[in-house]
N, C-alpha and C positions, 0 to 999 in steps of 0.2 A: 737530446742532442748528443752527438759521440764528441767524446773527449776531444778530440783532433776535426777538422775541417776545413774544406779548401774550397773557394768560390771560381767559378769561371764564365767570364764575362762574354760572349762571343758578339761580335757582329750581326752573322746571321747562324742560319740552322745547321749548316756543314761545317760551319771553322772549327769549331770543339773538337771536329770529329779529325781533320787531317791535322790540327798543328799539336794538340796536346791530348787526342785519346792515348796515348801510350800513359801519359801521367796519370787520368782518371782512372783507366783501369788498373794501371799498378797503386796507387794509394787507396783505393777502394778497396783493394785484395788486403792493407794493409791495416784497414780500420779507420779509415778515415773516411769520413763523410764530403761526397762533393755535389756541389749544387753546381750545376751548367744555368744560366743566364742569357737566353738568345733575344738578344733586343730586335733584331726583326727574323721576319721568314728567308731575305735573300730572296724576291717573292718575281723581283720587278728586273734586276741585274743579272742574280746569279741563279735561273732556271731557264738557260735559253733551250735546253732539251723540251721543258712542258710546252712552252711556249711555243713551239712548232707543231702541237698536236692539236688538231681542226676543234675550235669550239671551246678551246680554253679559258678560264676567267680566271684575273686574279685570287677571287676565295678561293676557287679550282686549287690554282698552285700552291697558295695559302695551306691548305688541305692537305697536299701532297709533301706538300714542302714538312708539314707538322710529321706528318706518320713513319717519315724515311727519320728525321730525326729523334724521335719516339724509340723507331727500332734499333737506331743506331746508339743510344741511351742504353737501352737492355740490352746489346751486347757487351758494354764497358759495366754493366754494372751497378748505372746511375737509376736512382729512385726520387729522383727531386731534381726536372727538369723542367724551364719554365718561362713560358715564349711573351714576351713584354709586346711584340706586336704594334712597335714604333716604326716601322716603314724603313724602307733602306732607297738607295738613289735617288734623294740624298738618305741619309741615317743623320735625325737633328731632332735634339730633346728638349721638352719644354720644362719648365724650374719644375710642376709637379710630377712630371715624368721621373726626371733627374730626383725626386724624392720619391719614389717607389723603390727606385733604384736601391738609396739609403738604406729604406727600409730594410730591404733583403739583405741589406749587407750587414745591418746589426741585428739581424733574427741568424744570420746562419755565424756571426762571427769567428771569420775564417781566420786560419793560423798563416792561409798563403792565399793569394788570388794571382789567376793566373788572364792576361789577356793578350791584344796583336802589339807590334811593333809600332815605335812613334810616328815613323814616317812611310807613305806607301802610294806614292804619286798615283799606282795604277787601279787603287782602291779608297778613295778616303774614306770611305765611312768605315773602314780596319784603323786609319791611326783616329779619327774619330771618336771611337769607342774606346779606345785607350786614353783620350783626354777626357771622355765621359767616367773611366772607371776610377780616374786618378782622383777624377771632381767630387765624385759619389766617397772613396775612400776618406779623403781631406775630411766633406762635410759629415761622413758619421763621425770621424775622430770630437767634431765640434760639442761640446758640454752643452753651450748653448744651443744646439739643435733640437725641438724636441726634449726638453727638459723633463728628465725622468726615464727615457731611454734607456738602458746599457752602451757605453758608447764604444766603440770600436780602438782597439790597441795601437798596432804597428805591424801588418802583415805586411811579409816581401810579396813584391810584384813583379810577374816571370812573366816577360814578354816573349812570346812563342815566334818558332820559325813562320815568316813571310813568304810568299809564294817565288818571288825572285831576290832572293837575299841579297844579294850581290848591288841591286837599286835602294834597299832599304835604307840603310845604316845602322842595320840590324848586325850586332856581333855578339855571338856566346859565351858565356863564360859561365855554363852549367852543360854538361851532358849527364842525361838521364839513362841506366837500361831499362828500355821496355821488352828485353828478350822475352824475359819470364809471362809475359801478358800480349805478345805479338800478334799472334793469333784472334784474341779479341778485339785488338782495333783493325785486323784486318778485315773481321768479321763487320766491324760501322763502319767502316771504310763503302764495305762493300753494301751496305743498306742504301748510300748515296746514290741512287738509280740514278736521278735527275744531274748528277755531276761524273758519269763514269769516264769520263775523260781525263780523271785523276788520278784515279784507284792507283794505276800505277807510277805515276810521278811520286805520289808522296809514298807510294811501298822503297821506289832509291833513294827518297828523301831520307829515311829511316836507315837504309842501307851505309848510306854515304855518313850519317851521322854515329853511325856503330864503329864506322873504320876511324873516325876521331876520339870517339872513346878510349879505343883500343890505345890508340896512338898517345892519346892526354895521359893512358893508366898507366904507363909502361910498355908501349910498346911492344917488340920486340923480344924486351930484357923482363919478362914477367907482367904485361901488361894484362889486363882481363879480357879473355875471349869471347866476346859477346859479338853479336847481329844486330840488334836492332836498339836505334836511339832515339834519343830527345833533345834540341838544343833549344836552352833557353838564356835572353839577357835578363841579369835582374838592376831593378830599378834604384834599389837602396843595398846602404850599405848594411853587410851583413856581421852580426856581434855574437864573436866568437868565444871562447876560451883556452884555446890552445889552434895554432895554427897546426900540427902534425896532424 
């Protein structure tokens, strides 16, 4: 296992891809090991593209849905991605579902997990999966679980950008640059066939998150020139050593 790693917990097969590849491909670059987490395919809700093509079955999109995420995996970098295959609309875990879940979260014991925002009226099963990652987080922490386990520390949890931030209550108070690795999540962006209706919302999303960077680093007056970002809320509080 590498010294450093980060878990990411997705809904379905694309969210990894529009709200935090900028983070997997830059921390991968970095040495750090991440493991993507896709509890369904998005198979039922989020493939109306497959779905309009004559003769489609679920396993079909199932199928499709796997390979677009597979490739969009090997553009960021990722080597340990892994489709749990619980169904989405609705997305609802059963207690040994919910300990699979554990499981993987004290074999890769990550330093950060990253998952959606808490609330997301035009999605549940994205705030869904964030009370499934909190629950899973909590019960690795537990001694009692599986006694004899390694149990799990205190990772921060980075609730990633929402499709309509503005309904969420979703507020940042992390911006990442993904400059240096821009081009790789464009590159999984762009594997999403079945969602290309996106590609370029989340390329301003990115855009629009660069010019807050800019703006949060300084600005103007010496701020850092970068394109392209990341906004994330985090859930806990973070213990520091020197606030400069």
């Amino acid at each position: 296992m590498a010294d450093k790693t980060a878990l990411v917990i997705s809904a379905h097969s694309a969210d990894f891809v529009w709200r935090c590849g900028g983070a997997i491909a830059l921390h991968q670059e970095q040495g750090v090991e991440v493991t993507v987490v896709c509890l369904s395919y998005g198979e039922r809700g989020e493939s109306a593209k497959l779905w309009k093509q004559e003769g489609m079955t679920l396993e079909k999109v199932k199928a499709a849905r796997q390979v677009e995420a597979e490739n969009a995996a090997k553009a960021l970098g990722i080597s340990d991605i892994r489709f749990m295959d619980f169904g989405d609309y609705p997305l609802r875990l059963r207690n040994e579902e919910m300990f699979k879940l554990v499981d993987i979260i004290r074999e890769v014991q990550p330093n950060i997990m990253f998952s959606h925002s808490k609330w997301d009226p035009y999605n549940t099963d994205h705030m869904y999966a964030t009370q499934v990652a909190l629950e899973a987080r909590m019960i690795a922490q537990a001694w009692g679980h599986n006694p004899g386990q390694k149990v799990l520390g205190a990772p921060q949890v980075y609730l990633f950008e929402p499709h309509q931030t503005e309904q969420m209550e979703w507020k940042p108070d992390v911006f990442l640059d993904i400059t240096p690795v821009w081009e790789k999540k464009w590159a999984a962006i762009r594997a999403m066939q079945g969602q290309e209706h996106l590609w370029h919302f989340y390329e301003n999303v990115a855009e629009n998150r660069g010019n807050h960077f800019r703006r949060n680093s300084g600005g103007q007056s010496g701020g850092r020139d970068i394109r392209y970002a990341e906004g994330f809320q985090s859930v806990f509080p973070r213990t520091l050593d020197t606030l400069v």
